[in-house]
N, C-alpha and C positions, 0 to 999 in steps of 0.2 A: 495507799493504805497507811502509810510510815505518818502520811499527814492525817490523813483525819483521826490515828490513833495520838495523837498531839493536841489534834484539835479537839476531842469527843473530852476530856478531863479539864480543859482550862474552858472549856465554852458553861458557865451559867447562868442559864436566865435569872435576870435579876429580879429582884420583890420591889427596888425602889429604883426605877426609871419613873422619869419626868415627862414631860409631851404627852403624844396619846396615849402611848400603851404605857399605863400606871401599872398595872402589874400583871404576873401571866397570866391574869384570867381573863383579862379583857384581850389578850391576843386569839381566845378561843372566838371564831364565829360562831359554833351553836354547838349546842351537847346535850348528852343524855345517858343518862347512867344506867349500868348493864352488867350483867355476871362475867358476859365478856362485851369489850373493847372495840369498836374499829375505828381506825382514823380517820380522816375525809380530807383533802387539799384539793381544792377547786380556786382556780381565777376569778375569782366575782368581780374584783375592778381588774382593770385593763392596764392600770400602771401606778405603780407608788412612785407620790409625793417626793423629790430631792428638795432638799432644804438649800436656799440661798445664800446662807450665812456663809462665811471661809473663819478658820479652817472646819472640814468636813468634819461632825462626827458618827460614831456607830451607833444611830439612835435608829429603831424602826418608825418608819416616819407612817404616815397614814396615803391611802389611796383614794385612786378618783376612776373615774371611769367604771358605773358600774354596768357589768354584762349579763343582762336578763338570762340568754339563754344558758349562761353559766351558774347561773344562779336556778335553774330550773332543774339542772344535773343535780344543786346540792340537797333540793327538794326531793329530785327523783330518790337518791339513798337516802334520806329519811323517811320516805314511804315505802319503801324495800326493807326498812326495820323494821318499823312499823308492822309491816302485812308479816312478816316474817314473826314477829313477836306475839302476833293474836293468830296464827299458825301452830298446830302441831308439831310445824318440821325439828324445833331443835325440844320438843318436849321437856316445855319449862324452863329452858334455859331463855335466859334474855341477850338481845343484843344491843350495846349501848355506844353511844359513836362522840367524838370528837371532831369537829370538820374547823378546818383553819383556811382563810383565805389568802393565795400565795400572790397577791395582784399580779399576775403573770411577770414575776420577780424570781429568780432562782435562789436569789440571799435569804427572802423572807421564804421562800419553799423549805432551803436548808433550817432554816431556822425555824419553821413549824417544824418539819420533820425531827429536830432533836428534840421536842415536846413530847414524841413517841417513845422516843428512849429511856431515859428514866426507868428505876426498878418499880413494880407497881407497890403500892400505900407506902411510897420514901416519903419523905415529909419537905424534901426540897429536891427543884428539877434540877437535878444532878445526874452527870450519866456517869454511870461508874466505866471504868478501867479496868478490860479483867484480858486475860491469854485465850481462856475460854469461856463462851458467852452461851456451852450446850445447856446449863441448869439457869442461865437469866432469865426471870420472866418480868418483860419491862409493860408498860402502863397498858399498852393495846398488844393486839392479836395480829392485827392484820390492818396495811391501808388501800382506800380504793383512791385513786387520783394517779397521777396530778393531770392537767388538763394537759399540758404543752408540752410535746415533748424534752423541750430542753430543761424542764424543770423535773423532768421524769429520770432523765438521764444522772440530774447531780443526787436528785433525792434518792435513788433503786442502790449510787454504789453508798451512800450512808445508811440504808437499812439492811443491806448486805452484811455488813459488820455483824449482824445481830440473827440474820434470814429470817427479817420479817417481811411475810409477804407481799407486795404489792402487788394490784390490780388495776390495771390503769382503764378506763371506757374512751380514752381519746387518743393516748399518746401511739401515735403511729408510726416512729419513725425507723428505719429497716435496721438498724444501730441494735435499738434495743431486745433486736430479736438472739442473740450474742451472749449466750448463757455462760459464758465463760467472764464478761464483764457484769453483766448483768444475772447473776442466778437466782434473784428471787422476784427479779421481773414478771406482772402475767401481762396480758389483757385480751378484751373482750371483742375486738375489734382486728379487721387483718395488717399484718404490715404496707408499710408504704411500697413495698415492693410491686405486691399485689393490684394498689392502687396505681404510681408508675406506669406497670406494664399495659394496665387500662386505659391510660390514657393514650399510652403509644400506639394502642389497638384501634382507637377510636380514629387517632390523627391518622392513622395509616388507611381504614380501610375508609374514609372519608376522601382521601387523595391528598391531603397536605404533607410538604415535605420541606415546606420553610417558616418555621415558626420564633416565637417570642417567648422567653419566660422571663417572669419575674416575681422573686420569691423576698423571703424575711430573711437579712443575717441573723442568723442565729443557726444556733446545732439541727431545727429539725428544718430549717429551711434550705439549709446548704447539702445538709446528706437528703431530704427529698432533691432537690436541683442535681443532685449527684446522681443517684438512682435511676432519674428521671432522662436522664442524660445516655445512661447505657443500655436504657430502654430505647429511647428513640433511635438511637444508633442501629439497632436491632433489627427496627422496621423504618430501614432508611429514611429518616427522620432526621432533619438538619437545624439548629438552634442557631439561628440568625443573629439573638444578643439574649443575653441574657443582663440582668438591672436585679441590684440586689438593695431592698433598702433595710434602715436600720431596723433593728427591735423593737427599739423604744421609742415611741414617740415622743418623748421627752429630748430625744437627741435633734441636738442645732441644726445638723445639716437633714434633720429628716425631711423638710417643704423641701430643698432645693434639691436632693436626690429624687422626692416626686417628681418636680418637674422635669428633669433630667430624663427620668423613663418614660414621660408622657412625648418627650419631644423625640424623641427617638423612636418609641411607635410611629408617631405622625411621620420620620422619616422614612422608613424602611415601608415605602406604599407597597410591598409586596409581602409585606408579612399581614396577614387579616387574624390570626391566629393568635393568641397571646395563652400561654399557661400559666396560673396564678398560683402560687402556695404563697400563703400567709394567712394572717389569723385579720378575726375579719374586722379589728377595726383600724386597719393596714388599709382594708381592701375599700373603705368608705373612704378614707383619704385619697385615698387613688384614680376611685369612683368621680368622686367629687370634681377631680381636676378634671379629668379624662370628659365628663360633661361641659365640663366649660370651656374644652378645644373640642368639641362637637367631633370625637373618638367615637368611630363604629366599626367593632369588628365583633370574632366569634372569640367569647372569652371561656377558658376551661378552667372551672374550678376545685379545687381539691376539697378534700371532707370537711377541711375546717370552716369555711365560708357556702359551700354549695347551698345548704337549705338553709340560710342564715334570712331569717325575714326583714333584720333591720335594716340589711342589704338591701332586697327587696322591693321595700318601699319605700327606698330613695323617690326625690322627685325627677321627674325625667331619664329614670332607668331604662326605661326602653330606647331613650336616644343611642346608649351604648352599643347594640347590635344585641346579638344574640350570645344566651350562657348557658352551656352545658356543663355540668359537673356530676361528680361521683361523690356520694354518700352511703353512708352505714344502712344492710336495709334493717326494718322495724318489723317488732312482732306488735302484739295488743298489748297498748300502753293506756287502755281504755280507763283501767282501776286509776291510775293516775294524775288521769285528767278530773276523775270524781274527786279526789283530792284536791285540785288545784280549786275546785269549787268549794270545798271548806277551809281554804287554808285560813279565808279570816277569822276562823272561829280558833286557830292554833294560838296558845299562849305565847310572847313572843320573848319572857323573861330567858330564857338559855339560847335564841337564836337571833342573835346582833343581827346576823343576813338580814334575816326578813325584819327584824324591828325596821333597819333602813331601809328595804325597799317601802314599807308600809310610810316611812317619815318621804322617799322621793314621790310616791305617790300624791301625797299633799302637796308638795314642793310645785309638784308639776300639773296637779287636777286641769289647769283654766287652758290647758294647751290641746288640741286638736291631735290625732295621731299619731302621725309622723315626727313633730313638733314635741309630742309627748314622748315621744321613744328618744329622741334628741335628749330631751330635757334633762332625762335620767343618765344619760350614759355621761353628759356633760357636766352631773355634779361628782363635786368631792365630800370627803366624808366633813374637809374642816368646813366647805359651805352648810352642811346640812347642819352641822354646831352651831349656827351662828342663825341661820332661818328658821329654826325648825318649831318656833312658838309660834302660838298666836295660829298653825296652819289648821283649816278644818280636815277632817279625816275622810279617805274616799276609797273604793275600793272597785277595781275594772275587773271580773269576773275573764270578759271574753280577752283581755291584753296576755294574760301569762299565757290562754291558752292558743292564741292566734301567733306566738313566736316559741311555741315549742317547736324543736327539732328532734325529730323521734327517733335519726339514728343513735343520737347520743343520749339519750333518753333513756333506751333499750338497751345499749350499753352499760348504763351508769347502773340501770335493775341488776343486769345480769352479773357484772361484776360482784354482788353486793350477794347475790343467790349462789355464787362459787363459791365465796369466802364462806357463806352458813351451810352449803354441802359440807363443805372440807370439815369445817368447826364438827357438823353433827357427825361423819366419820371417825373424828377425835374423841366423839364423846359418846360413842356405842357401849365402852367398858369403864368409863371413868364418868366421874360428879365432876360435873364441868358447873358446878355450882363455887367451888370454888377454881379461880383465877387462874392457880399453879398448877392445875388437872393436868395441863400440856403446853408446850414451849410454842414458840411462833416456827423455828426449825422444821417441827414435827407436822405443823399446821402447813407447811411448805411440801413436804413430802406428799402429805394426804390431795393437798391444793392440786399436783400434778396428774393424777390421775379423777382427780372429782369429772362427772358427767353431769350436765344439768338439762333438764328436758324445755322445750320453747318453742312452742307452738307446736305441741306432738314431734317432737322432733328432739333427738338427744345429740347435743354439743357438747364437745370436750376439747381442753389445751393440747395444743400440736406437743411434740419435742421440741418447740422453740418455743415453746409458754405464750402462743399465738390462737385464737378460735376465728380459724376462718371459713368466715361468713362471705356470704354475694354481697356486691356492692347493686346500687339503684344509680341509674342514668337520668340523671334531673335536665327537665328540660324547662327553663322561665318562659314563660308562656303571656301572654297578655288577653286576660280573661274579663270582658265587659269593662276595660279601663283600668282593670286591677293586673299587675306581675302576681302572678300565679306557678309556684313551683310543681310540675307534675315530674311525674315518671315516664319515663320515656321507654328505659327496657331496662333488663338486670343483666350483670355480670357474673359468670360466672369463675373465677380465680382460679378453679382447678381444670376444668374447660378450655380457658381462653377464651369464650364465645358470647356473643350477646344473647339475651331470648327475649323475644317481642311479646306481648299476651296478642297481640289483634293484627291485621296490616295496618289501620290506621297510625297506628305508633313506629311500626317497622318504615313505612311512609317519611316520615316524620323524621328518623333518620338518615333514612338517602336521601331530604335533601338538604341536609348538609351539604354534600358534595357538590352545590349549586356554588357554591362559595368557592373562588381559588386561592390557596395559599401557598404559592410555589415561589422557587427560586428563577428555576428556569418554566418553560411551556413545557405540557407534556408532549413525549415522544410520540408520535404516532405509529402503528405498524408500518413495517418497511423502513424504519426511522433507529437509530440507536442513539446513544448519549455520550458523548466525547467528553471528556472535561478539559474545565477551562483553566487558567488561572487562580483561579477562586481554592481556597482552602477547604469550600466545602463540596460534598460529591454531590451535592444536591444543584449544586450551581454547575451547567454543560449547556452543549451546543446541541442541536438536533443533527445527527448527520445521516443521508441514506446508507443503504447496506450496502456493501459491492457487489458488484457482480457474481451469481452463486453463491450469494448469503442472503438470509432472510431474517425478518420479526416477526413475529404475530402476536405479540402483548404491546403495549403501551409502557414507554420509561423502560427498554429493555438496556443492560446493558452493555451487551454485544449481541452481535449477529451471528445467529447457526449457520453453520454452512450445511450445503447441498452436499450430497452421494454426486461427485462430480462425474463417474461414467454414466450414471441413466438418471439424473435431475439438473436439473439448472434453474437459477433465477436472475431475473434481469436486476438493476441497479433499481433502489424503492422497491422490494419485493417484500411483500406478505407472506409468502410460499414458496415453495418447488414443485417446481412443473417438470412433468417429465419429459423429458426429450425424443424429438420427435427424427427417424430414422431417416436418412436424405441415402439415395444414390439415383442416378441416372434413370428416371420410369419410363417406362412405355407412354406413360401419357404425357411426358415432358413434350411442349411444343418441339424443342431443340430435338430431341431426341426423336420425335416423327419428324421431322425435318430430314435428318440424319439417313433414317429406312426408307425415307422416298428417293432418297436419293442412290441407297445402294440398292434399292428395289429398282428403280429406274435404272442402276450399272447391269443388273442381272438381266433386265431385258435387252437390254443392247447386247449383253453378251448374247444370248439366242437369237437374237435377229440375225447378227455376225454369222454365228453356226448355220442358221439355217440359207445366208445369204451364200454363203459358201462352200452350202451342201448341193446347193440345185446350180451351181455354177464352178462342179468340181475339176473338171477336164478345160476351163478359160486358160488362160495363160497367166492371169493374174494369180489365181489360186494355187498355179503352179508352182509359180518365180513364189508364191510364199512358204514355198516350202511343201507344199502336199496340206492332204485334210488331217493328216495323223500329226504334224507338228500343229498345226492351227486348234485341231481338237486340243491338244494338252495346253496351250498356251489360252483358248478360252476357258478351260477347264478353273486352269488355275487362280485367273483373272474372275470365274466365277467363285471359288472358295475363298480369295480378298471380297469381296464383297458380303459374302455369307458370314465372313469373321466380323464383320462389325456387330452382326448379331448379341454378340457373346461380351459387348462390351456396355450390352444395355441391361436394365432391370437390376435387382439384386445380386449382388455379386454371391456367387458358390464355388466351392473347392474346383467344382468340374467348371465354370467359366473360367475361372482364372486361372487356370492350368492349358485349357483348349486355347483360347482367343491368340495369344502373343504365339502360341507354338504351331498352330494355323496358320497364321499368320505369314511367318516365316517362313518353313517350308512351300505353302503355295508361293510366296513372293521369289522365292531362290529360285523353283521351279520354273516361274514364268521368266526370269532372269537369265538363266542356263538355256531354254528354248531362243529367246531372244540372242544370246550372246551368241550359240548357232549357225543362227541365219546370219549375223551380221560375219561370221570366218565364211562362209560359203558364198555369202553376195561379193567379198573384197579376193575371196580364191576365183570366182568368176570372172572380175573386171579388173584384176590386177594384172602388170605388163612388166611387174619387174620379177625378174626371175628368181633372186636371192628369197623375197617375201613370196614369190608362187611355193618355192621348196620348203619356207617352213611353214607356213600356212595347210600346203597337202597332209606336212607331218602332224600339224598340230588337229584339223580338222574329223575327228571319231565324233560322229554328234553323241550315237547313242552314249558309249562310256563318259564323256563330256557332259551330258545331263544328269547322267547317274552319278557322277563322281561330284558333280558341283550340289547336287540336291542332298547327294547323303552327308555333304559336311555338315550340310545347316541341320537335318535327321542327328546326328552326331550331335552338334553341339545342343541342339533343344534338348533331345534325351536327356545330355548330364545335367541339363538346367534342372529339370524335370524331376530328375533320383535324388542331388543333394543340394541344390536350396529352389526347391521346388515355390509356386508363388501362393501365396493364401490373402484368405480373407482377415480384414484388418477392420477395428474400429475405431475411428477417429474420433478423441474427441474434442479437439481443436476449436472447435468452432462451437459456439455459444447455443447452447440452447439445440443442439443436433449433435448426434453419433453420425458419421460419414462412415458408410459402408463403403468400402475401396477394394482392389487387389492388391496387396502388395507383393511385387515382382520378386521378393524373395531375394535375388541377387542383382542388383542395378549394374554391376559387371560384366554376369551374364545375359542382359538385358543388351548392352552396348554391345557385347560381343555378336548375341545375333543381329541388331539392326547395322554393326561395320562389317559381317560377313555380305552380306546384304549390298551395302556402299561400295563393297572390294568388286563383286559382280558388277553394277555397274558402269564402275569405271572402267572395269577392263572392257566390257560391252560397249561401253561412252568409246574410248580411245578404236573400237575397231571401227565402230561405223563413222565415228570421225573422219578415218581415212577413207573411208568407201562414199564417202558426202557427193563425190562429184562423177555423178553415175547419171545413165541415159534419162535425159529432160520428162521423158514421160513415166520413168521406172525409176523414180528416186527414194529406197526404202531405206538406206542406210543416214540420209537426211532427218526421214521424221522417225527412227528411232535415238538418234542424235537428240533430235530436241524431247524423244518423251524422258531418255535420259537425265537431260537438262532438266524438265521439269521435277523429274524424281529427286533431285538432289538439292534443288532447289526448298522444294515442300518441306524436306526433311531436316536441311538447316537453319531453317526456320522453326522449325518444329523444335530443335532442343531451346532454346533459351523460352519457348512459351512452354512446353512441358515443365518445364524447372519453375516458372515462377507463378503456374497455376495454379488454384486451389479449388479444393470443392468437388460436388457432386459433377460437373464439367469438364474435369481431368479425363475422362476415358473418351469424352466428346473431341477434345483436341485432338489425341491419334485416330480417332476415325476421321477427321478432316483430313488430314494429313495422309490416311492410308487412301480414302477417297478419291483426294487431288492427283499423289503416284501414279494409283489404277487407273484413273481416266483416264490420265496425262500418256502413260502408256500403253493402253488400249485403243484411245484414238489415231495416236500416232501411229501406231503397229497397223492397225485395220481398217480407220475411217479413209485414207488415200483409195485404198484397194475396192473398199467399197464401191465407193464416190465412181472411180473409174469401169465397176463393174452394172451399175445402173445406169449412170450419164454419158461415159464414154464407152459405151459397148463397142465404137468404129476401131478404138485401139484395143480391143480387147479380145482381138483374132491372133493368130502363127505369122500372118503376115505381116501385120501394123507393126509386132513387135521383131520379125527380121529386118526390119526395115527402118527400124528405130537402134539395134542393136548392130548395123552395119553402118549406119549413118557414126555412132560413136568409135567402133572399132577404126574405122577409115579414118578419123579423128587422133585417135590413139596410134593407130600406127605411122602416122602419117608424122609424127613425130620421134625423133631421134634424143631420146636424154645422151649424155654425155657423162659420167662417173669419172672421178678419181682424176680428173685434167684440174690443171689452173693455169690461168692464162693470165701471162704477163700483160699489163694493159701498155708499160712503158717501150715494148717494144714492137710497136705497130706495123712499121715497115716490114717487117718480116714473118705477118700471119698468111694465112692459103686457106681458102674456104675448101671445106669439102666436095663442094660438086667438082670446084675447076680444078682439085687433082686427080679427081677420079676422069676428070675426061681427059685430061692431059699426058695421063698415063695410062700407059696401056698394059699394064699388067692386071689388070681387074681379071681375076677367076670366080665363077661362077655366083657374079651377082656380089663379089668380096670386093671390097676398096679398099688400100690398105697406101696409109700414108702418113708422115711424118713430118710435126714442126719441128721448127729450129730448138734445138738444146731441151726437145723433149724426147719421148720413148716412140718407138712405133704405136700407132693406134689402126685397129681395126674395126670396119662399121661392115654389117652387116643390111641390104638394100633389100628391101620386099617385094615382091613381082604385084604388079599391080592386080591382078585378078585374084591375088591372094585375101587380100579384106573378106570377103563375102564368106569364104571358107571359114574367116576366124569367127565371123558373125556367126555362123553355126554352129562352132564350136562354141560359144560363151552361150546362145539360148540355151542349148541339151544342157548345159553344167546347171547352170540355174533351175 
């Protein structure tokens, strides 16, 4: 502010400059005088003239490049005064305008704009110098422009000084929405924000996520690139490069900055995407090259160029690929175009614009379309000085109106119909006949709340001096050989959302999506996106989900995991599937495998019984102890077998409490029976009298069964009360819950199966010793080996229980309890059997007196010797027993008693030889 209050007193236009602008009135493009004022700055050339000479001065030089459709904006508010002035709306009051052309130059903007300043009827443009500027009333009211935002930007804070209002129909850029920099900014038109976020909308819901921009340095090309940028971030949107070229086309390096972004497109073959901000005749230079490296991709254009025709109908536009852009939309600009059809009857003494459009006209008559449109933009004003005699006069009807662009059209009306709401609000109670009726301050206040009605419809300025309107989704179309700008859909700003009128148009946008513009492939479900190296998150690897994780969108980027106790998903999963329950079934092959075979022990067991029921009084049944030990020992041996039951199907509180405690008690039982028989077969056929005396003591079968069975009753119980076993859900294994027992205490577990082992073994070490029993009555042999087997199965049985897993786990102890049972079933019964169907001849009183005397006579017939050792080195003086027994005559009743050298007396007791037969008696009845 410090500056331009420095600058606004020393700045005056001069009366006597040299060159073109002789003096300030030829700086006016057009004018028209009016009770009130409005100003007009519009770009009509496209860039002022720099003069060659060195050193540089401050002369306003002249432009070239003129821009039709800019020039159609400056018509459009002359015919908005116009209509407005053969109007009732401001009753009688006129409106009178000034319009200056700022050749999209910010110096010559500022410097129209201090044209405004000035007090009104001074007699020289002179801007005064005042603290307060509330009772100023300078030449105009109000200005509508400037075209480009960055001319918008320098001219809004020089009328700010003053709060004259402007109204911009073009300048979109998000900056000047900033009422705190800008507070007498309006316009007609939404900010770039709005535009932005539309386009991130469009790349996004298209599938693109590797794109291109390339915009204009300058103020509105770097804060759109900016804007534009936190947009696409937004909607994961990743800008591959951005290429910025100059302003001015007058700048050295601007061809070789084109080519620079042309060759850079052509690099990056994965970017098909390019978003363009800049003004359009950036976008013909760019156009131009991009055709001549045979460039085809989808190009998106911002509102400056989107409906631009001269664009258009380039030649070989359609080689570019396809362009969509976002434009202003339009109301009925119908009245206007009836205008454009008399413009040549409009005098053209106060309107320089058009005097030189109507002189490039001539300039350019003999040229064909395109050629014609060329022709015009590519004079300058000192050419037309110098051609402009001798040309005949021609006038194209359909040219102005075949490169209207009707968002800015609609804009430039509307802006023009704010300014004379607000004015006729000002002038409800005041003669706005005269100038000084009201300040432009006051015309600001009023300006922010004015409503103006458009198409049935009433607009009004946001709190950010913004009217937002839909933007239109232009799609270039190639119509009979012509580019053809349609509509494609509208946007709505406040929404977010597209709206199609038909499906053919809704069509027409999905298939965009045919087109890829990505960094990476998309992710597929089952698939997530890793990143890589790359700075951008656009740029990753596909990677599957793990195990119990899933996708089911496309480009996710991670993977949901699964409810791991009742879902699982395999590796590449879509989904979650629910897990499916495993234990041991009834219909598992293994598992019938398993019941035939303890179905198959249970009939042997009743065979056994019943073999043994109708052969009660043999001798064999006998020596086994009676039917009352055989009943509990098959009994038992039938409840092992019955427990495997309990170890099939779904596991319940009640199986897995029953099974293992069945289990055991039947196996102690059958163990304790067993262990038995085998003290009574070795108290039967034992000869030494130390083991006959403990053996008798130790031998109480009944207490012996009861006292060995209630330990394992004993220890199951406590198992049972305080870590009883339950049912478990495993969920270990992929994609299944494993229904299991768990044994509750694995402690208690070993404790019953080594009470178990301790029987046994003491059972194993007796019939061990009773192994060598009469040749035809060998029972303490094959309980021996069923022993063997049991111990065997069993320690084998811990290292595969331990590294089992699975539904199979309760199948391994039924093998195991299987193989014991057999092992000791057969052994125990299959001999007895065998001898009781095959060898029925030994299986009389006789066969076995006679078997059991053959052994005694055996037994006795032998003399053990205890507690001697005998010198081997002194030979010469050992004495056999017989030949001192016969040598000596002192033998009393059957007693030998005689003595080696340097030992003790020994005594042997001699058995009468008809004695054997007695013992044989006695050992059958024991048995």
């Amino acid at each position: 502010m410090a500056f331009v209050s420095f600058l606004i007193p020393c700045f005056v236009i001069s009366t006597d400059i040299a060159y073109s602008c002789q003096n300030t009135d030829d700086f006016v493009g057009a004018s028209s005088p009016g009770d009130i004022v409005i100003g007009g700055l519009f770009a009509v050339h496209s860039e002022m003239l720099h003069p060659e000479e060195y050193p540089i001065k401050p002369v306003i030089q002249n432009c070239a490049g003129f821009e039709i459709q800019i020039f159609l904006q400056t018509l459009a508010m002359i015919h908005a005064i116009e209509t407005i002035n053969n109007s009732t709306l401001l009753s009688g009051v006129t409106l009178g305008y000034e319009i200056y052309d700022t050749c999209a130059e910010v110096t010559k903007a500022m410097a129209s704009a201090l044209r405004f300043l000035p007090k009104f009827n001074s007699s020289e443009d002179v801007v005064e110098f005042k603290c307060n500027y509330s009772d100023y009333v300078p030449r105009i009211k109000a200005v509508t422009g400037a075209s480009y935002s960055e001319e918008s930007m320098a001219v809004s804070r020089l009328l700010a000084l003053q709060l004259i209002p402007q109204v911009s129909p073009a300048s979109s850029a998000e900056i000047l929405s900033d009422k705190i920099r800008f507070p007498s900014f309006f316009r007609t038109i939404p900010s770039d924000f709005h535009q932005t976020r539309a386009m991130a909308h469009l790349i996004y819901e298209s599938g693109w996520n590797w794109i291109g921009v390339i915009a204009t340095d300058d103020d509105n090309g770097r804060f759109a690139l900016e804007s534009f940028g936190v947009q696409a971030m937004a909607n994961n949107v990743c800008i591959a490069f951005k290429e910025m070229l100059p302003a001015y086309l007058s700048d050295s390096t601007f061809h070789t900055k084109v080519d620079h972004a042309i060759e850079k497109i052509v690099k990056e073959t994965r970017v098909n995407v390019i978003v363009v901000f800049m003004r359009q005749f950036h976008v013909l230079k760019l156009f131009k090259k991009a055709i001549e490296k045979n460039v085809k991709k989808i190009w998106i254009a911002s509102d400056n160029w989107s409906a631009a025709v001269k664009i258009s109908t380039m030649p070989n536009i359609r080689q570019l690929g396809t362009i969509v852009g976002f434009g202003f939309k339009s109301g009925d600009i119908s009245t206007f175009q009836d205008f454009l059809r008399n413009l040549h009857e409009k005098p053209t003494d106060n309107n320089k614009i058009l005097h030189e459009y109507i002189t490039l006209l001539s300039v350019c008559a003999h040229l064909e379309y395109h050629d014609f449109q060329t022709c015009i933009a590519n004079q300058s004003q000192d050419d037309l000085l110098q051609n402009v005699e001798n040309k005949r006069q021609i006038w194209r009807d359909d040219f102005l109106n075949a490169n209207i662009e009707h968002g800015f059209i609609h804009s430039t009306i509307l802006a023009v119909y704010a300014i004379a709401h607000a004015i006729k609000g000002q002038c409800k109670d005041r003669n706005c006949k005269d100038p000084s009726a009201f300040t432009p301050w006051e015309l600001l206040e009023e300006l922010k709340n004015v409503a103006v009605i458009d198409d049935d419809k009433e607009i009004k300025f946001d709190s950010k001096g913004d009217m937002s309107t839909n933007y239109n989704v232009l799609l270039w179309k190639e119509i009979d050989g012509r580019m053809e700008i349609t509509t494609m859909a509208e946007y709505d700003p406040e929404k977010g959302d597209f709206i199609f009128e038909d499906e053919e148009k809704k069509t027409q946008f999905l298939d965009l999506k045919k087109v890829q513009s990505t960094c990476s492939q998309h992710c597929r479900p089952g698939q997530m996106k890793k990143v890589t190296e790359s700075p951008h998150t656009c740029c990753y690897e596909c990677v599957y989900c793990p195990e119990n994780h899933y996708s089911n969108q496309t480009d996710m980027d991670y993977c949901y995991r699964c409810n791991n106790k009742t879902y699982w998903a395999p590796i590449n999963s879509t989904t979650c599937y629910r897990k499916t329950i495993h234990f041991l079934a009834w219909t598992d092959w293994f598992a019938i495998f398993l019941l035939l075979l303890s179905a198959f022990g249970v009939l042997l067991v009743l065979s056994i019984s019943v073999i043994f029921t109708k052969n009660l009084n043999t001798p064999v049944v006998k020596a086994s102890g009676g039917l009352t030990v055989c009943y509990i020992i098959l009994f038992s041996h039938f409840l092992i077998f019955l427990s495997t039951v309990f170890f099939i199907d779904e596991p319940t509180e009640f199986k897995c409490k029953t099974r293992q405690a069945l289990f055991g008690i039947s196996f102690a039982l059958c163990i304790s029976c067993i262990l038995i028989k085998s003290l009574k077969i070795l108290l039967a056929f034992s000869f030494d009298p130390k083991l006959q005396t403990f053996l008798k003591c130790v031998y109480k079968p009944v207490p012996t069964v009861v006292i060995c069975t209630g330990i394992q009753v004993i220890i199951c119980t406590f198992w049972l009360i305080f870590r009883t076993p339950f049912v478990k859900q495993n969920f270990s294994i992929p994609g299944a819950i494993l229904l299991e027992c768990h044994e509750g205490s694995i402690i208690a577990f070993g404790i019953m199966l080594g009470y178990i082992a301790a029987l046994a073994f003491v059972c194993f070490i007796f019939a061990f010793k009773g192994r060598k029993l009469p040749e035809n009555y060998n029972e303490a042999k094959f309980i021996t080996f069923g022993m063997l087997i049991y111990f065997i199965a069993w320690i084998v049985f811990i290292p595969v229980y331990a590294t089992t897993f699975g539904k199979y786990l309760p199948a391994v102890e039924i093998i195991v309890m299987l193989i014991s049972n057999y092992g000791i079933l057969c052994c125990t019964f299959l001999p007895k059997c065998y001898i009781i169907i095959y060898k029925q001849e030994t299986n009389t009183k006789s066969a076995f007196l006679k078997m059991v005397y053959t052994y005694s006579s055996k037994s006795a017939g032998s003399v053990t010797v205890s507690q001697i050792s005998l010198d081997s080195k002194s030979s010469s003086s050992r004495a056999t027993v017989s030949d001192s027994c016969k040598s000596e005559k002192s033998s009393v009743n059957g007693n030998c008693h005689f003595q080696l050298p340097e030992q003790r007396l020994i005594k042997a007791k001699v058995l009468p030889k008809n004695s054997a037969r007695t013992i044989a008696r006695k050992r059958l009845s024991s048995i």
